[in-house]
N, C-alpha and C positions, 0 to 999 in steps of 0.2 A: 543459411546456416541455422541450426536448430538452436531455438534458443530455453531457457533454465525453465520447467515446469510445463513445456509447450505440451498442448497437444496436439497429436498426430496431425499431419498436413492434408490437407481436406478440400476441396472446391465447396469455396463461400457461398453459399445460395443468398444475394442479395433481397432482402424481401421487396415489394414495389410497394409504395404508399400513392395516394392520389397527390397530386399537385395542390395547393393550396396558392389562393386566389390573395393579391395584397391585402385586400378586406377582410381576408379570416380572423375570425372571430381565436385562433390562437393566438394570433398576433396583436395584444396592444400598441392602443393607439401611442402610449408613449412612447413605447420599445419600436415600435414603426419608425416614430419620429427622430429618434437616437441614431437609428441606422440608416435613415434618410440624409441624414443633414453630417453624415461620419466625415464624410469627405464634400458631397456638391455644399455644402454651405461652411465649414470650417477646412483648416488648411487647404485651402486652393491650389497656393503656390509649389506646395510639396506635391502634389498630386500628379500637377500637370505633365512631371517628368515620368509617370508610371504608363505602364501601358496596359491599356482595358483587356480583360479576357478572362482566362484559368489562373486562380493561385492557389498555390500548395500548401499549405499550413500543416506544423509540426505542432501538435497538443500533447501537455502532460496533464494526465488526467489522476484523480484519486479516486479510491471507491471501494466498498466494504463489499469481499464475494458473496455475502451472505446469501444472497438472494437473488444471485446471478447464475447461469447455469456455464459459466466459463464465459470467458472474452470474444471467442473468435462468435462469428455469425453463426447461426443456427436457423433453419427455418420455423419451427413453432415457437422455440426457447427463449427466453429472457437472458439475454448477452448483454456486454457493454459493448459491442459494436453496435448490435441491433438499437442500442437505447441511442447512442453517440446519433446513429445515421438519424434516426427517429427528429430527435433535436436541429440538427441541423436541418432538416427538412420544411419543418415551423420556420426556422431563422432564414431562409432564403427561398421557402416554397417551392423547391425543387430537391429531387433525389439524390443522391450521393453517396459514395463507398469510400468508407473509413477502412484503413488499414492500420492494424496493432504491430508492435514492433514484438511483444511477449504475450503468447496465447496463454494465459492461466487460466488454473484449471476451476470447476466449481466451486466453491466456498473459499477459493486464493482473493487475500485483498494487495489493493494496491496503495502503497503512499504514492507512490508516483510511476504511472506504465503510461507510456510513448506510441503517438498515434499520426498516421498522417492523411490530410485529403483534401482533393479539390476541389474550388467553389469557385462557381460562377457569379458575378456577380451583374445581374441585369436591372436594367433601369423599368421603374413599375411605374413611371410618368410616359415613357416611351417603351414600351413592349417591344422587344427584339435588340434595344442600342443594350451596348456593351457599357461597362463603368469599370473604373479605377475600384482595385479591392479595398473592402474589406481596413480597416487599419485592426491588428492582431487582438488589441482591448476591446474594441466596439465585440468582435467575435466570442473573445470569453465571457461578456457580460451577458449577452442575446443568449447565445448556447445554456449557460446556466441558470437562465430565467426559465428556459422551461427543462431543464433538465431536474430542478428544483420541483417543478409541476407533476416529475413521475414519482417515483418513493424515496427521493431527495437522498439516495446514498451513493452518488456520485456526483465529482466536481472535476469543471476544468480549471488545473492550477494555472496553467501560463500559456503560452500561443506564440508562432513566430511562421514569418513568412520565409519559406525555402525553396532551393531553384525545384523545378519541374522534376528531375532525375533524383532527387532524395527519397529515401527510403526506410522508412521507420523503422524495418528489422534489420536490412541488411547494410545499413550504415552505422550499428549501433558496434561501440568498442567495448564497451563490458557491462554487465549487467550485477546487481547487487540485491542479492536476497536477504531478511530476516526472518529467522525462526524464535517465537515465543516458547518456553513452556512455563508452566507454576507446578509446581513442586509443594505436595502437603496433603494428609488426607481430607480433610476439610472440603465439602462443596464448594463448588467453583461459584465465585459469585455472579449473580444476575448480570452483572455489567459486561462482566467478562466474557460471557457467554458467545461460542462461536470465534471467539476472538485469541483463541490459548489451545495450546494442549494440554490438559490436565494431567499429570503421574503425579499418581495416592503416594508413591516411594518416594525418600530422599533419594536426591541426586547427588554424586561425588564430582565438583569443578574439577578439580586437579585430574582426575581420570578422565574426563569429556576432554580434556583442553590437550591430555596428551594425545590421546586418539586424533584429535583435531590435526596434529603435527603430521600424522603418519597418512591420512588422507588429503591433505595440500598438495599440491603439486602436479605434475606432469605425468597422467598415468590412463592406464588401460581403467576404463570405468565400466566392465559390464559388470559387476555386480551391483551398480548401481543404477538401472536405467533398466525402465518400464520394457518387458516383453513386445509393448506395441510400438517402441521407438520406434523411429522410420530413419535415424540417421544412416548417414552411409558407413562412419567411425565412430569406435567407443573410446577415442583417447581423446580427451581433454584436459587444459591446465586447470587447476582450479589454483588463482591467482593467493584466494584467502579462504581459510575455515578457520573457525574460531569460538570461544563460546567463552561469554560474561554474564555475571550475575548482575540484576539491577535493581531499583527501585519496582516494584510492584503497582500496575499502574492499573484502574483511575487511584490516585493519590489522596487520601486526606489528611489533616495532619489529629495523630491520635488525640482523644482526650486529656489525657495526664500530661501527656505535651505541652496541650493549651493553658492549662493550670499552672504549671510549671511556667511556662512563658509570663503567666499572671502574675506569679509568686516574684521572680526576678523583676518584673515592671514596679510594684507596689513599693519595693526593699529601693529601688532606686529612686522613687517617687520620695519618697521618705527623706531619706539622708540626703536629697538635692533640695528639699524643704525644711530641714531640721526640723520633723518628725519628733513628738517625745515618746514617741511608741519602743518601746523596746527589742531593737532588732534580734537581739538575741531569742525574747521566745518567740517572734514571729515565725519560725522554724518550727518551732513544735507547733503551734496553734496550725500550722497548713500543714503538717504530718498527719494531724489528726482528721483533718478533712482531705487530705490526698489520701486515706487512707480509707475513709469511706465511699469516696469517689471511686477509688479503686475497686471498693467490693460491690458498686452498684453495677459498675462499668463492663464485668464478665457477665451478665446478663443482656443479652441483644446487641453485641460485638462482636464482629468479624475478627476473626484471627487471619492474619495477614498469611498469602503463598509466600515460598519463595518464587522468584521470577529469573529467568535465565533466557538469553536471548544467541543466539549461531547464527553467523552473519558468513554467508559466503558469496564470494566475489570471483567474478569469472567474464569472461567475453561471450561464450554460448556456454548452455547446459546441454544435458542430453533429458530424454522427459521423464521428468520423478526423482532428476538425480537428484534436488534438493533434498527432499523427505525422505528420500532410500537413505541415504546419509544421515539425518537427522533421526530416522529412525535408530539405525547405530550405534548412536552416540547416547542416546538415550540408554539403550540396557548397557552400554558401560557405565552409565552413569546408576544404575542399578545394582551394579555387580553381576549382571546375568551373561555378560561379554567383557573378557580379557582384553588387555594392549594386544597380546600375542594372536588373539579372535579375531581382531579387527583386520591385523597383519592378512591372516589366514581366507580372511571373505575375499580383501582386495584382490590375492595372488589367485583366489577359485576361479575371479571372470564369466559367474553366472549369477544371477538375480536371486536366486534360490537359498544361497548359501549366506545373504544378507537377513537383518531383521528386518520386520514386519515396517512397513513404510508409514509413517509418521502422517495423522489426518490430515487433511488440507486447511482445517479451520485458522493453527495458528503459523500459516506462512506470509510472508508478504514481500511484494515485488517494493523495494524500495528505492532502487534510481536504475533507469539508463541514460548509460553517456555518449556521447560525442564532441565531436570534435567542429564545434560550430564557432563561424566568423564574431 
């Protein structure tokens, strides 16, 4: 089933790496000895009931797209499969194929996208014996010690062993997208960079939030989904569409702020001291210095976006539907598209007749779910 942002369905070209020998010099000795001693020298007793061989492991991973060329494997391109397999490769010196439960696309990041894959786990004291896997910790640790070692913007959040027949896409019950934008003409600051969609225009909540109402739902979505879709159906529920203003993030808290914080700290210092300062012109004497503070302070000060985040939630996407949508909601929120405009794209049921699709920089894949023991 296709899932929200995927792209087109493809045969994975596995890259092959060399085997790497227990002695490889990727592999520290400490992190050797971690995974040595996981299970043959701590819990015994739990072990003894597992059976040696293949275990499956379900990984939620994070990771900034910035610098990914999309998730699914690619043979020259820097993916997060290709990194994922890379890693586990160090960690158990043998090859292995990771499966994504949501292909995103280039420059899409993830709080959290859903992977799964097999490992062997062999004894490097006895060459050929089989061993008890793996326990799911030992796995997140080793994986991220050298996943840390590539350009350190991916991590694996959590880990769990599932039966053989799980399936990281096709067991997955809904999927949950976020959309950024900042809203302001102001350059986008450094930090943010990559990480937002920037409109120089104000945005109108109340007209994005109505639109939102009229695109929820149980509906024919070809005006929303990529030319190159591959699904076999353009109907999908979309479970939630929605759009909130927020805090403005990375956060700091303003200067006047801080001073103000100071002002109230002192006034209370005081009269829990019995101060003979007189509270009453302590007000003016920090008027007069909030006031110059004030006029230092518009010199080499960000002026804050506003920030607005669309969060839609669904079981499959169709691909691009996020940002076709997202795109949308944006020039209503312009004024460049009516309620009655929006009406009119839905009911056309071709691609064309939607706005210009929203970058990929500020989307992110933020949970899939199941339904696990």
């Amino acid at each position: 089933m296709p899932d929200s942002e995927s792209q087109p369905l493809s045969s994975q070209n596995i890259q092959k790496s060399p085997e790497l020998s227990p002695e490889s010099s990727d592999r520290p000795a400490k992190l050797a000895k971690l995974i040595d001693e996981d299970i043959e020298l701590t819990d015994i007793e739990e072990t003894m009931n597992q059976r040696p061989g293949i275990q499956r492991y379900l990984l939620a991973v994070e990771y900034s797209g910035t610098r990914f060329c999309g998730a699914q494997q690619q043979p020259t391109a820097r993916t997060v499969v290709g990194v994922l397999q890379e890693a586990f490769r160090k960690f158990i010196g043998q090859s292995v194929s990771v499966t994504c439960s949501s292909r995103t696309d280039a420059g899409v990041h993830a709080l959290s996208n859903t992977f799964h894959v097999d490992v062997e786990r062999i004894s490097k004291r006895k060459p050929g014996e089989l061993l008890p896997p793996h326990e799911p910790g030992v796995v997140i640790k080793a994986v991220n010690h050298f996943l840390q070692k590539n350009e350190g913007d991916i991590t694996v959040l959590d880990a769990r062993c599932v039966s053989s027949d799980f399936h990281a896409r096709y067991r997955a019950q809904e999927r949950t997208y976020f959309y950024r934008l900042l809203s302001g003409p102001q350059p986008v600051s450094t930090f943010e960079k990559d990480r937002a969609w920037h409109v120089p225009e104000a945005l109108d909540l109340s007209a994005m939030q109505k639109a939102c109402k009229i695109l929820a739902g149980h509906h024919d979505f070809s005006s929303f989904r990529s030319a190159a879709c591959e699904a076999k159906s353009p109907i999908r529920t979309l479970d939630e569409l929605s759009v909130v203003e927020v805090v403005s993030a990375p956060y700091f808290p303003p200067i006047m702020e801080k001073e103000q914080h100071k002002l109230l700290d002192s006034l209370e210092f005081s009269e829990s001291t019995k101060g003979i300062a007189c509270l009453s012109s302590a007000p003016e004497e920090n008027r007069e210095e909030d006031s110059n503070s004030e006029s230092t302070q518009q010199f080499g000060m960000r002026r804050k976006h506003r920030c607005f985040v669309v969060t839609a939630r669904s079981q499959s996407f169709l691909y691009h539907q996020v940002r076709l949508l997202v795109g949308t909601l944006k020039s209503v929120g312009t004024g460049d598209l009516t309620i009655p405009d929006v009406e009119r794209i839905l009911k056309a049921k071709t691609v064309t007749a939607a706005s210009p699709m929203a970058p990929a920089c500020g989307l992110y894949l933020a949970r899939v779910k199941y339904n696990l023991p």
